[in-house]
PAZA-744182 format. One record per residue: residue in three letters; z, y, x of N, C-alpha, C in turn; residue number from 0. Coordinates in steps of 0.1 Angstrom, whole numbers. Layout:
<nodes>
> ALA	Z	Y	X	Z	Y	X	Z	Y	X	NUM $
...
</nodes>
This chain:
<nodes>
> UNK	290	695	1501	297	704	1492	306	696	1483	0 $
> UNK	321	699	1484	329	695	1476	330	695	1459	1 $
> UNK	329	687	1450	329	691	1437	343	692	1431	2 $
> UNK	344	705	1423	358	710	1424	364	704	1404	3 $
> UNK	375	697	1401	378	698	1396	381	707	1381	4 $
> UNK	370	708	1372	374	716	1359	376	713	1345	5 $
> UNK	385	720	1342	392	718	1330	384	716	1319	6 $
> UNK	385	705	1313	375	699	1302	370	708	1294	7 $
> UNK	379	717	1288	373	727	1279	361	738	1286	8 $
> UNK	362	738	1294	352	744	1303	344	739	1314	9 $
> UNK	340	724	1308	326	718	1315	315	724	1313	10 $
> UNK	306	728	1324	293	729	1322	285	722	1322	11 $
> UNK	273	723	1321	264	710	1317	259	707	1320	12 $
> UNK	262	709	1338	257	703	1352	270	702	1361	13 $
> UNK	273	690	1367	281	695	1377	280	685	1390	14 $
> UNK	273	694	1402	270	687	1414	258	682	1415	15 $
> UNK	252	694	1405	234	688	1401	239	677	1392	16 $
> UNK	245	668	1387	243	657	1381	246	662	1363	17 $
> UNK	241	663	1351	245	665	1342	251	660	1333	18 $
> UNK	262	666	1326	277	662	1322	272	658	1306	19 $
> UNK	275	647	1304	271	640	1291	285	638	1282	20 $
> UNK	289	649	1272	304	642	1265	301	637	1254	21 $
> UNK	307	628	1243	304	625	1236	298	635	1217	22 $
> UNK	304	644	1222	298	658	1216	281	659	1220	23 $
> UNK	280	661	1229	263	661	1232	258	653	1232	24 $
> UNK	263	644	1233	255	629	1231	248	627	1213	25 $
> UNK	262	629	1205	260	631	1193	249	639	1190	26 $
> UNK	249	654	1192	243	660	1189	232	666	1192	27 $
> UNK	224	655	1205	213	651	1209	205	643	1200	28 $
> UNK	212	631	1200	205	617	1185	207	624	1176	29 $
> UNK	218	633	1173	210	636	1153	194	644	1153	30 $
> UNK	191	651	1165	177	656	1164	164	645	1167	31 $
> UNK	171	630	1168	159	620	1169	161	611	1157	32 $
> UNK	146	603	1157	149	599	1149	156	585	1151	33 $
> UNK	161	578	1143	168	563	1142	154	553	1139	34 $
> UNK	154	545	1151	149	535	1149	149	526	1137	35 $
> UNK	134	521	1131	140	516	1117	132	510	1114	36 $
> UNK	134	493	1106	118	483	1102	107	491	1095	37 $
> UNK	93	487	1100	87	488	1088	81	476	1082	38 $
> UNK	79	478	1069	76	466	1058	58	460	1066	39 $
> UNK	50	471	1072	41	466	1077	41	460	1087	40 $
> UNK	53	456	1095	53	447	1107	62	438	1109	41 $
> UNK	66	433	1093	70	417	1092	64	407	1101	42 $
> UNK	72	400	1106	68	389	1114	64	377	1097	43 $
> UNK	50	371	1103	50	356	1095	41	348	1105	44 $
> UNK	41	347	1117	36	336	1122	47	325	1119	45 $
> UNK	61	322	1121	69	311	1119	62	304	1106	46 $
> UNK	59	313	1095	57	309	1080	49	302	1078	47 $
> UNK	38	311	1086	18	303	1081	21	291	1092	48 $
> UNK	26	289	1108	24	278	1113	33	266	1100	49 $
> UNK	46	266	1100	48	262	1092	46	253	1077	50 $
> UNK	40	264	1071	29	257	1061	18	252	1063	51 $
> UNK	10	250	1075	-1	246	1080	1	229	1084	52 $
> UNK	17	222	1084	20	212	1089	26	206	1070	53 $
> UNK	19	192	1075	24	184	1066	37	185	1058	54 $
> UNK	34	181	1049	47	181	1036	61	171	1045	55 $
> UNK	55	161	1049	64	151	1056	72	162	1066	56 $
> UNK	64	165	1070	73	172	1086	85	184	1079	57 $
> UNK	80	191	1066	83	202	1062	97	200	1056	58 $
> UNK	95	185	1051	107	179	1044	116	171	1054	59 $
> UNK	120	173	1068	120	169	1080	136	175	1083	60 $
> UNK	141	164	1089	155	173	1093	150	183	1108	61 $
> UNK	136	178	1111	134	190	1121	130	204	1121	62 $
> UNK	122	203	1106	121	215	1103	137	221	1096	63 $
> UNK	144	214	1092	155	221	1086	165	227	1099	64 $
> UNK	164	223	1109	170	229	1121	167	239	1123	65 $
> UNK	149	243	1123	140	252	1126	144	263	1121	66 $
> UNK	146	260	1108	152	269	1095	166	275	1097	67 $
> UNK	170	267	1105	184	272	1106	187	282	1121	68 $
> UNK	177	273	1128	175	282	1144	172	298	1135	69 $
> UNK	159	295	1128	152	310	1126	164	320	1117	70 $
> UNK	174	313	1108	189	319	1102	198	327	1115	71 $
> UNK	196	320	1123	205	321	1132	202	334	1145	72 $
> UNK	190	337	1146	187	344	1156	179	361	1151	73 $
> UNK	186	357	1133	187	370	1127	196	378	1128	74 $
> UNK	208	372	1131	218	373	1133	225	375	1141	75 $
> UNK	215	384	1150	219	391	1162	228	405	1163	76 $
> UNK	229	411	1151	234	421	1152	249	420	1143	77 $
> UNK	252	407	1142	261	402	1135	270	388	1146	78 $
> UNK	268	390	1158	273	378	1165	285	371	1160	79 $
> UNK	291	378	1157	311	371	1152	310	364	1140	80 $
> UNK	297	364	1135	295	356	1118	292	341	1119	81 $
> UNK	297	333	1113	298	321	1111	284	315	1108	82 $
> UNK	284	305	1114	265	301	1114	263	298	1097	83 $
> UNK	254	301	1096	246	298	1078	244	281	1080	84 $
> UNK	244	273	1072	236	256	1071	227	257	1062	85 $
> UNK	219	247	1060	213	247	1048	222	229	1047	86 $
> UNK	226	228	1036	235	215	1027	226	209	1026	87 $
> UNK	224	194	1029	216	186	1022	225	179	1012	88 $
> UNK	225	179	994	234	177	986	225	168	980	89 $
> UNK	218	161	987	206	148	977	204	156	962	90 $
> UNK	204	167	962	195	176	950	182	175	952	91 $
> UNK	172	173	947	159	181	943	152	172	962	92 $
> UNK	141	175	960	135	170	972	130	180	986	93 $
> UNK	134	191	981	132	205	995	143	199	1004	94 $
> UNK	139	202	1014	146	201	1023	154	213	1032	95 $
> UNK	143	222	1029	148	236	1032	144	243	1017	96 $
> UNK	142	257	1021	135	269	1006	120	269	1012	97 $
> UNK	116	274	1007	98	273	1005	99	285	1019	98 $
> UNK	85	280	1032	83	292	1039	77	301	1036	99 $
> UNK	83	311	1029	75	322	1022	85	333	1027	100 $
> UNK	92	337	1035	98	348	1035	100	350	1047	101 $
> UNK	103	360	1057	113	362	1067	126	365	1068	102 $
> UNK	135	356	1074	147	357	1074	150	372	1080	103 $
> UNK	159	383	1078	161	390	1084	178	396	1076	104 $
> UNK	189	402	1083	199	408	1077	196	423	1076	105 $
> UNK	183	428	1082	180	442	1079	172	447	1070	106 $
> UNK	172	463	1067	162	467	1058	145	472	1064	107 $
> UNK	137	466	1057	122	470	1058	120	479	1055	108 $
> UNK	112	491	1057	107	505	1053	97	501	1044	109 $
> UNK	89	507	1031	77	504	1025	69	518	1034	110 $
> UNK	60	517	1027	49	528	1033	50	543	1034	111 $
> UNK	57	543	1018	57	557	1011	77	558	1015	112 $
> UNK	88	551	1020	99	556	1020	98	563	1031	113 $
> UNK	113	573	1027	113	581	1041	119	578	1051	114 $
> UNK	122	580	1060	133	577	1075	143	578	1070	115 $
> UNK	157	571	1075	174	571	1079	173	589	1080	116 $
> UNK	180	594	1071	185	605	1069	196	611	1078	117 $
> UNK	195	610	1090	208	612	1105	210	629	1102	118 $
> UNK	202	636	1099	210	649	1104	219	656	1097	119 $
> UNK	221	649	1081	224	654	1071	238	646	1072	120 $
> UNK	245	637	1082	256	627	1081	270	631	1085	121 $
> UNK	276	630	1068	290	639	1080	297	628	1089	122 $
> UNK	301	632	1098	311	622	1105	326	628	1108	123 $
> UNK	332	618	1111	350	624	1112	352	627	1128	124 $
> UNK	358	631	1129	367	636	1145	373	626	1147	125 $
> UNK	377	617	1138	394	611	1140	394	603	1155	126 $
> UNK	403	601	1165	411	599	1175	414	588	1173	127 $
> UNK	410	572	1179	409	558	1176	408	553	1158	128 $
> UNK	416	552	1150	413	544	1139	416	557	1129	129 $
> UNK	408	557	1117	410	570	1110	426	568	1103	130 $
> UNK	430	583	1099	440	583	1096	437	591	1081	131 $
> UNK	439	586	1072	436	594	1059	441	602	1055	132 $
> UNK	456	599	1057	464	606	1055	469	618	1059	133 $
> UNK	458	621	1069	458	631	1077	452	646	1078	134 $
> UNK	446	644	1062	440	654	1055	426	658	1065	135 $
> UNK	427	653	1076	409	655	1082	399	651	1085	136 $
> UNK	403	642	1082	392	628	1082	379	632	1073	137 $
> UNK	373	636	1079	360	638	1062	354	627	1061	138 $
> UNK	351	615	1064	345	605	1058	357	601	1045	139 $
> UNK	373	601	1052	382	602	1037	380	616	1023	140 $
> UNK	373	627	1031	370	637	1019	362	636	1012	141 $
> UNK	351	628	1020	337	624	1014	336	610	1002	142 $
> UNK	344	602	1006	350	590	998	358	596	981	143 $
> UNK	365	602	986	376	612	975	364	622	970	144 $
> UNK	355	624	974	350	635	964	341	627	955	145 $
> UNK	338	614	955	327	608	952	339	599	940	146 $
> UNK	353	596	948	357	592	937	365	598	923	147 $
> UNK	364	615	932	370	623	915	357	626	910	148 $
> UNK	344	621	911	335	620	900	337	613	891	149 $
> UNK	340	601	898	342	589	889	352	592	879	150 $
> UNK	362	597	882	377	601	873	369	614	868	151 $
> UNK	365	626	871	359	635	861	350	623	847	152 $
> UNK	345	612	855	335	608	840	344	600	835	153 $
> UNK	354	597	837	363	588	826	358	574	831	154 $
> UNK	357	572	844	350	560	845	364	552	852	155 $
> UNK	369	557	858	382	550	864	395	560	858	156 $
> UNK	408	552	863	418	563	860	419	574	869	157 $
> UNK	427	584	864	434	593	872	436	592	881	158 $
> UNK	443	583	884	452	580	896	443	574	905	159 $
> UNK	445	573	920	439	567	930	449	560	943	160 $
> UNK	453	550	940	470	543	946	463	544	963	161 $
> UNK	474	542	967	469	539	986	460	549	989	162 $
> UNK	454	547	1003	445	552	1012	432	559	1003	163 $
> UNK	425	567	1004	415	572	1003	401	566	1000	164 $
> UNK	403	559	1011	392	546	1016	393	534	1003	165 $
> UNK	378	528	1001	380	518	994	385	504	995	166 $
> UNK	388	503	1011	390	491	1015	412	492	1025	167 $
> UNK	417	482	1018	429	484	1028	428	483	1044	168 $
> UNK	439	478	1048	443	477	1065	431	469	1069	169 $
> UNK	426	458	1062	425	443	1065	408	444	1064	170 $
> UNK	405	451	1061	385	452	1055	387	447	1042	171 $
> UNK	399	447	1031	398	441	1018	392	451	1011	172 $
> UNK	378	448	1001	377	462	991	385	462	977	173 $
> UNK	393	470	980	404	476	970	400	480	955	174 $
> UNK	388	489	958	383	495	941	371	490	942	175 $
> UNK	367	486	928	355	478	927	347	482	917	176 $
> UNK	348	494	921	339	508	909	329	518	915	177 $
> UNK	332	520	923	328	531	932	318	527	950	178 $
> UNK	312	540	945	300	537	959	308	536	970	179 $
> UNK	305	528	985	315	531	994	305	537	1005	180 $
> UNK	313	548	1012	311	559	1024	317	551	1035	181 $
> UNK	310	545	1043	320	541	1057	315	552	1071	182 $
> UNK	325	551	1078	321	557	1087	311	556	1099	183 $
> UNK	302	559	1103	285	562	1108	289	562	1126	184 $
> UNK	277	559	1126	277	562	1140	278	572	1148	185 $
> UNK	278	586	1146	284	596	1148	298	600	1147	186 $
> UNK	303	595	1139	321	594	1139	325	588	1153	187 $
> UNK	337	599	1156	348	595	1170	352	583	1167	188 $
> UNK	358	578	1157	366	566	1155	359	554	1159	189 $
> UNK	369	542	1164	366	533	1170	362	521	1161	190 $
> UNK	355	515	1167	349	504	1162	357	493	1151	191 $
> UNK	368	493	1155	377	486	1145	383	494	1136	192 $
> UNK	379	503	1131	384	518	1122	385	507	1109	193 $
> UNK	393	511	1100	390	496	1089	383	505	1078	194 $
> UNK	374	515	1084	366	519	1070	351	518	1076	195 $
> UNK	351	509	1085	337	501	1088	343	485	1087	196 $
> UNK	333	481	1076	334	464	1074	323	463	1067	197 $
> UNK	311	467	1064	299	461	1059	292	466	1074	198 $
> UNK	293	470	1083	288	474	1092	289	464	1107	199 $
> UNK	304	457	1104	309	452	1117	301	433	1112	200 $
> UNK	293	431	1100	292	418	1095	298	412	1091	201 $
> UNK	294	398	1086	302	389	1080	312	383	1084	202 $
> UNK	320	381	1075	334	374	1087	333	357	1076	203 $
> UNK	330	357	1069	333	342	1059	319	334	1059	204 $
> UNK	324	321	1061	309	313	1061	305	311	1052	205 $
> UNK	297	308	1043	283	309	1037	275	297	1036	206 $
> UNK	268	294	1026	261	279	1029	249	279	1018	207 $
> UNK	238	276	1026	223	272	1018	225	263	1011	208 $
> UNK	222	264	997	224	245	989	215	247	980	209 $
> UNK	210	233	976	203	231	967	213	232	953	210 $
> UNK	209	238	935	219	236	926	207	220	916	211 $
> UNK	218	220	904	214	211	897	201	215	887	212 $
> UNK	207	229	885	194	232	876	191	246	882	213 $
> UNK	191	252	889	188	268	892	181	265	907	214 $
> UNK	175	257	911	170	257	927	178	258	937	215 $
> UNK	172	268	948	185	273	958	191	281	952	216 $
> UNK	204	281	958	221	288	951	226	290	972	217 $
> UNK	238	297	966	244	295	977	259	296	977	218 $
> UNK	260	285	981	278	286	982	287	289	991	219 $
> UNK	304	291	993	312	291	999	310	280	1008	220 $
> UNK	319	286	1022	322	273	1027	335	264	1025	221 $
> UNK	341	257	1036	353	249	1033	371	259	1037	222 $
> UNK	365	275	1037	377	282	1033	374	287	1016	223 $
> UNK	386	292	1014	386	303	1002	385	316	1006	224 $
> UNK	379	321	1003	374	334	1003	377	347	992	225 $
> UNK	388	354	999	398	362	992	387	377	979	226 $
> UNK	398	376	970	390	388	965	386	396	974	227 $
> UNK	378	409	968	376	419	977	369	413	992	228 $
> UNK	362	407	995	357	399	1008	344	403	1007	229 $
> UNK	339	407	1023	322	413	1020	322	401	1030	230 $
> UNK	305	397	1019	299	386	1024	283	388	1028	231 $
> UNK	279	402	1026	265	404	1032	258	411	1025	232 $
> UNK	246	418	1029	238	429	1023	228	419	1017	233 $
> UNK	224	428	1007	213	420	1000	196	426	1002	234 $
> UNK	197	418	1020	181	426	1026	168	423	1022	235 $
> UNK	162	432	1024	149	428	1020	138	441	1022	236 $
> UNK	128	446	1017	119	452	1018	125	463	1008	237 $
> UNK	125	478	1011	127	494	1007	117	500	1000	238 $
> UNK	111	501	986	98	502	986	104	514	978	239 $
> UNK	93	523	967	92	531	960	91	523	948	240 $
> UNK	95	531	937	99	525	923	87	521	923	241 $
> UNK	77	529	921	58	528	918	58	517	925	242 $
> UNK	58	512	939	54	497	943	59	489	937	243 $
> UNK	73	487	935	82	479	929	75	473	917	244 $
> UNK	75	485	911	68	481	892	56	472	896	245 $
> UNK	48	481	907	33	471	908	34	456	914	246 $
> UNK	46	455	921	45	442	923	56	430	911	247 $
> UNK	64	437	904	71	437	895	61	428	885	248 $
> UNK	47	436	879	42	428	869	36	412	874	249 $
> UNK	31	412	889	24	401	892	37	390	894	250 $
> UNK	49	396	899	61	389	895	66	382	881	251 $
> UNK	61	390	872	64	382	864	56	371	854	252 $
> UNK	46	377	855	34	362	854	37	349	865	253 $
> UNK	46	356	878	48	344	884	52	332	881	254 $
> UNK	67	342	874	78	340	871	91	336	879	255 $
> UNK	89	342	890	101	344	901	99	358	905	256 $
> UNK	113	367	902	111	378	911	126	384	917	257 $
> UNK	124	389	932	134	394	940	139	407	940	258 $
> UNK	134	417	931	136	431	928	145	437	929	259 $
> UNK	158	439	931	167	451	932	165	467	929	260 $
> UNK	166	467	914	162	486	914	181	493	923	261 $
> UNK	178	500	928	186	510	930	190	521	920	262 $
> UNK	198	516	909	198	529	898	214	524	897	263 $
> UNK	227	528	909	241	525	903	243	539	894	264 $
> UNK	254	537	887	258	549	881	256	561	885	265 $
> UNK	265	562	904	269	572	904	255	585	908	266 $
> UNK	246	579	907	229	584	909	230	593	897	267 $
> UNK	232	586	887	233	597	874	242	604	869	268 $
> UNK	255	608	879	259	619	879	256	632	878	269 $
> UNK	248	639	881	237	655	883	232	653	873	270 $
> UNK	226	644	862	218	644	850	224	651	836	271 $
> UNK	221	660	830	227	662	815	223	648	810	272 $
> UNK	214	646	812	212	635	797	208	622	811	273 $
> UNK	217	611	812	216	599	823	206	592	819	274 $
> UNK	199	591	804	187	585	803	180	595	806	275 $
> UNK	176	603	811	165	609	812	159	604	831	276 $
> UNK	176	593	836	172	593	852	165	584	853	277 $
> UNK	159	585	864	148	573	868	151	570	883	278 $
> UNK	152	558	883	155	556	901	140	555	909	279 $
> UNK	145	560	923	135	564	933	126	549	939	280 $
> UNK	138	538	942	137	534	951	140	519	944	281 $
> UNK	133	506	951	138	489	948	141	482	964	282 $
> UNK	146	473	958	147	466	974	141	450	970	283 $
> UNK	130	444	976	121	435	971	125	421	986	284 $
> UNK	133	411	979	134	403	992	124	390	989	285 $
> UNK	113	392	982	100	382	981	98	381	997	286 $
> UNK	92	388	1004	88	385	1016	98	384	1027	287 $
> UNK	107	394	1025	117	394	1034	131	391	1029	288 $
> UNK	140	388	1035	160	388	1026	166	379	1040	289 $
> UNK	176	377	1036	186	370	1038	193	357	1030	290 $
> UNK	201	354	1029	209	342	1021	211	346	1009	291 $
> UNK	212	360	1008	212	367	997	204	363	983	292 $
> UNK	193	362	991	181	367	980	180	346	970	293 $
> UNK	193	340	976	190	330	967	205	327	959	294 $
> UNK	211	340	962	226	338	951	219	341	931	295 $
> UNK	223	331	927	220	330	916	225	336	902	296 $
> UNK	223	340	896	229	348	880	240	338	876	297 $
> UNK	249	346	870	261	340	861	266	351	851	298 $
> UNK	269	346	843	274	358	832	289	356	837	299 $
> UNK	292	350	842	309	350	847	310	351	862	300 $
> UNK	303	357	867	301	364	884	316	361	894	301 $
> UNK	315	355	901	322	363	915	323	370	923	302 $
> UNK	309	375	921	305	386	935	299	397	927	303 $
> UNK	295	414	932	293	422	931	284	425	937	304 $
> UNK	273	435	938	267	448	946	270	457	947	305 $
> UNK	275	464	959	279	477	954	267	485	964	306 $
> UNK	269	500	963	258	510	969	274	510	979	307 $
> UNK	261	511	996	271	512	1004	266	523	1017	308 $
> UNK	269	531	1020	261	548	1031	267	544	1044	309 $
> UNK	259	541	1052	265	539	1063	257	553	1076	310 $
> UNK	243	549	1078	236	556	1086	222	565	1078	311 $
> UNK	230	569	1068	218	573	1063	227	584	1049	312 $
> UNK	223	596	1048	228	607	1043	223	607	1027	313 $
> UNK	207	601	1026	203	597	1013	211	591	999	314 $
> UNK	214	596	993	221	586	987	213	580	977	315 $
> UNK	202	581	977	192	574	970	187	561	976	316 $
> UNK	196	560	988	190	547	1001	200	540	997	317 $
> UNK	211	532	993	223	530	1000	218	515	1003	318 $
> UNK	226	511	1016	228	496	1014	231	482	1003	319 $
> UNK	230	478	1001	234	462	991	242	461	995	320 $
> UNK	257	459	994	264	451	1001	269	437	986	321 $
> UNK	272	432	992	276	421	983	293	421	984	322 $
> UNK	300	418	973	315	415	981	323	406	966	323 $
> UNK	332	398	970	338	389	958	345	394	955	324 $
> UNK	342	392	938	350	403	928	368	393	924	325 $
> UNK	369	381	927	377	374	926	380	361	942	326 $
> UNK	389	354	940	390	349	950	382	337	946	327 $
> UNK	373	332	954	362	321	958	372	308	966	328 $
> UNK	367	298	954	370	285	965	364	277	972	329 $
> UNK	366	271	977	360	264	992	350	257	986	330 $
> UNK	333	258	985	322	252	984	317	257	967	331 $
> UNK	328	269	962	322	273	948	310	280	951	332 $
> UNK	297	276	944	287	289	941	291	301	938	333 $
> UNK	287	304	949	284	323	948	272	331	942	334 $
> UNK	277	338	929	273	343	918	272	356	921	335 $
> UNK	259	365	909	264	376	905	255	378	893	336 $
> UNK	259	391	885	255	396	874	236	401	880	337 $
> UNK	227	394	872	212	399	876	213	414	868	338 $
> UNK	222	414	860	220	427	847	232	437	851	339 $
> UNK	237	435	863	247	445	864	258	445	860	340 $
> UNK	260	450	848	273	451	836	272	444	835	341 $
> UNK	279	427	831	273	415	819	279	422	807	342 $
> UNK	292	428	806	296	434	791	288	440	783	343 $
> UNK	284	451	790	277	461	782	261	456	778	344 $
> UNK	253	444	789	243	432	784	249	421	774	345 $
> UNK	258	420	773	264	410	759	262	420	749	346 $
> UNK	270	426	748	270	439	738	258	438	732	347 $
> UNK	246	444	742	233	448	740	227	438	732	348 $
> UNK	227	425	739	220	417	729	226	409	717	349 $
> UNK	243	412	714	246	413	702	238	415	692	350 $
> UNK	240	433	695	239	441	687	217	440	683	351 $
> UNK	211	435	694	197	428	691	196	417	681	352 $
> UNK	204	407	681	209	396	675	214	398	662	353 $
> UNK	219	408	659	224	417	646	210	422	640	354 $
> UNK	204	428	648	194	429	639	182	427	639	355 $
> UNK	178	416	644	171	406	642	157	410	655	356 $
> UNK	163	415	661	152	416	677	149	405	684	357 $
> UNK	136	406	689	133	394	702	141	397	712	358 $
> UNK	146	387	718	151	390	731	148	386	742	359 $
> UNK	134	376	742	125	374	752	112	379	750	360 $
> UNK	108	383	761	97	391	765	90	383	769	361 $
> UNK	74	381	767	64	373	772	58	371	787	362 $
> UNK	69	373	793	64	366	809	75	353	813	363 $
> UNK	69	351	821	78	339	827	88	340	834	364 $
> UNK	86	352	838	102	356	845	116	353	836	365 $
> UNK	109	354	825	125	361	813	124	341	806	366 $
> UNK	133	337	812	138	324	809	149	320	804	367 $
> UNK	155	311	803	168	301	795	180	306	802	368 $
> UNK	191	307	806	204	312	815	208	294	817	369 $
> UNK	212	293	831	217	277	831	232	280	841	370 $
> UNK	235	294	839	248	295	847	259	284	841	371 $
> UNK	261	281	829	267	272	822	283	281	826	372 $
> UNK	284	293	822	296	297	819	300	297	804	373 $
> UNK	315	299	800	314	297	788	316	305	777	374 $
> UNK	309	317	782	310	330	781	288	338	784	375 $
> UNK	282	325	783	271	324	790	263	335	774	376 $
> UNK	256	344	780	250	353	770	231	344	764	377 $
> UNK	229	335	773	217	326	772	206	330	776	378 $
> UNK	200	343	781	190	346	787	192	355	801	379 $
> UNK	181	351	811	182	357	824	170	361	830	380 $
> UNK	168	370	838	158	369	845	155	352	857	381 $
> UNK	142	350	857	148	339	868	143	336	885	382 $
</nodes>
């Protein structure tokens, strides 16, 4: 039997016995499944404990520091085009690598109590190869713009909004450095090189493990500069509930090292009459798990950012970490960021403590000396 030619708009959903798969059904097949997704209970640590089971000598070894860098490197699978991580040997301090205590990974861990990637709830655009903003139908651009006249309803940016819709220009540059970013999802028609996916497509700038003089591991640029607006990586780690957070929060600070990330950006307290009354849901803990991330160091005079970033997930109480340089970075400068978020409105704060005669360190070990050595440095940090 011959199979007869029909007009797209009127495919059926078999033809020749074989069934007709378009990208419409495809879609709207996976939003009723769920998205495959880590959980915090099935961290790999055999690399870790074999590891620590072997002599200090070996540990301090340029063999294990390859190992370290094999194990960087084959996290990095869903990021192929990214420039290999090193760890620097800068005759600092006597590690040779970072302590085996964590799993390298560039993804997020589930805790127990979070919920699943929120797929059904995800708008996506139609757009026809690379989105067109201007084109009034793009809803990932309507969804960006609606999120940014909040921002302009709170008086938090200006009126005006120059260029594209999108936070980032032609190039993957991020343009505003205020606002949560919406990229477009896996459900969107648009192609892969759409330029409002660039925390999704990986890193494009190299990156480097180093020991510092006084702060431990740091991590620096490589031997380019690294333009404002440049995304250099999510800040991964474990997705817990506030409640875990806090509980592992206090034994952190008796430690006095802790990796915590609360998820509380501004625009979360939008919906609230009174914004202190908000409490965030969710932390992202890179003690066990992270990336290169989890050893960028405080500065009261920052280069780099975090912003909340929605890619595959409709929550906006989830968003990604992304990291991105708030200025242009030169070739081998430490890469910094604010531990306190605002540093202004934290200068301010402990002024105005300073004015009237408050403690400003709290009795755990966490809460230490600041050695960013800016000169603008407010003198205390978490560490």
């Amino acid at each position: 039997m011959s199979c007869a030619i029909i007009p797209r708009p009127f495919l059926p959903k078999y033809l020749c016995g074989y069934r007709i798969i378009t990208w419409a059904s495809y879609v709207a097949e996976q939003r009723e499944r769920q998205l495959e997704y880590r959980l915090s209970r099935n961290l790999p640590h055999s690399l870790q404990d074999h590891m620590n089971t072997l002599p200090a000598s070996f540990r301090d070894s340029d063999i294990a520091r390859r190992i370290f860098e094999a194990h960087i490197q084959e996290a990095m699978i869903n990021e192929p085009r990214a420039p290999p991580i090193e760890i620097f040997d800068n005759d600092i301090g006597d590690e040779v690598t970072p302590r085996w205590e964590f799993h390298y990974t560039n993804e997020m861990w589930y805790g127990e109590s979070v919920p699943p990637p929120d797929i059904k709830r995800l708008e996506s655009c139609k757009c026809i190869g690379k989105c067109d903003p201007k084109s009034g139908k793009c809803a990932c651009a309507r969804r960006q713009l609606k999120w940014v006249q909040r921002y302009i309803d709170a008086d938090i940016i200006p009126s005006t909004w120059p260029g594209s819709p999108f936070v980032y220009d032609s190039k993957g540059v991020l343009q505003r450095l205020e606002c949560p970013i919406f990229e477009c999802n896996r459900f969107c028609d648009c192609d892969d090189d759409c330029p409002n996916r660039v925390v999704q497509n990986g890193r494009k700038w190299p990156v480097h493990i180093v020991r510092t003089e006084h702060k431990g591991w740091g991590v620096s640029a490589g031997n380019k500069k690294i333009p404002k607006g440049s995304y250099l990586g999510i800040y991964a780690g474990e997705l817990l509930t506030e409640q875990e957070g806090e509980e592992r929060g206090r034994y952190y600070d008796l430690y006095g090292r802790t990796y915590l990330f609360s998820i509380d950006f501004h625009h979360l307290k939008f919906d609230m009459e009174d914004p202190e009354d908000w409490e965030n849901l969710y932390v992202v803990d890179a003690y066990h798990a992270g990336n290169f991330s989890r050893f960028l160091n405080h500065s009261c005079d920052p280069n780099c950012k975090i912003f909340a970033c929605y890619i595959d997930d409709a929550d906006v109480d989830k968003p990604l970490l992304a990291v991105f340089t708030t200025r242009d970075v030169e070739p081998w400068e430490e890469l910094c960021f604010s531990y306190y978020g605002d540093i202004d409105e934290k200068r301010e704060e402990i002024e105005k403590a300073r004015e009237g005669g408050q403690e400003l360190v709290r009795g755990h070990a966490v809460y230490a000396q600041c050695r960013c050595e800016a000169s603008n440095c407010i003198g205390r940090l978490f560490s």
